[in-house]
VEXGUZA-567905 format. One line per field, with one value per residue (C-alpha): residue in three letters; chain; z, x, y; residue number from 1. Coordinates in Angstrom, 3 decimals. Layout:
residu: [Ala_...];
chaine: [A_...];
zz: [Z_...];
xx: [X_...];
yy: [Y_...];
num: [NUM_...];
//
This chain:
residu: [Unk_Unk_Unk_Unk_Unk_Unk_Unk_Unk_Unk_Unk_Unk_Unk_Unk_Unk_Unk_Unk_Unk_Unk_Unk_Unk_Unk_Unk_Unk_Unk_Unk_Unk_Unk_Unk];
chaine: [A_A_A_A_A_A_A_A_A_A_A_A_A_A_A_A_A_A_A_A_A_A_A_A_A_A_A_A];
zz: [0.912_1.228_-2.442_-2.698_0.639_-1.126_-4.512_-1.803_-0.201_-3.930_-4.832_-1.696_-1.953_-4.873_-3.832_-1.395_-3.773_-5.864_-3.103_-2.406_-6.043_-5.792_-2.927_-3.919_-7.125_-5.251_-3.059_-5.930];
xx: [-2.748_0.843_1.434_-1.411_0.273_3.384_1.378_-0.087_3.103_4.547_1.728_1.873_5.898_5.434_3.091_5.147_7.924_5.371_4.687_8.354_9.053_6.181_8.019_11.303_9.834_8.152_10.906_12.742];
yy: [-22.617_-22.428_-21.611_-18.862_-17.056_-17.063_-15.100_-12.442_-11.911_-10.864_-8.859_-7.206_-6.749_-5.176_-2.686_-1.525_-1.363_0.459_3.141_3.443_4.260_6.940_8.577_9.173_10.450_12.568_13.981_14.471];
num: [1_2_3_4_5_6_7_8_9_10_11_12_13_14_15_16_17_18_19_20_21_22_23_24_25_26_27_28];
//
């Protein structure tokens, strides 16, 4: 359980990374 929270928390991390990215592309 502890090891698949861990994988969500990435994948979720990264998303947000993801959307971050998007933004400042987009304020450029």
């Amino acid at each position: 359980a502890n090891g698949r929270r861990v994988i969500v928390d990435s994948t979720v991390d990264v998303s947000v990374l993801m959307r971050i990215l998007q933004g400042l592309e987009m304020l450029r």
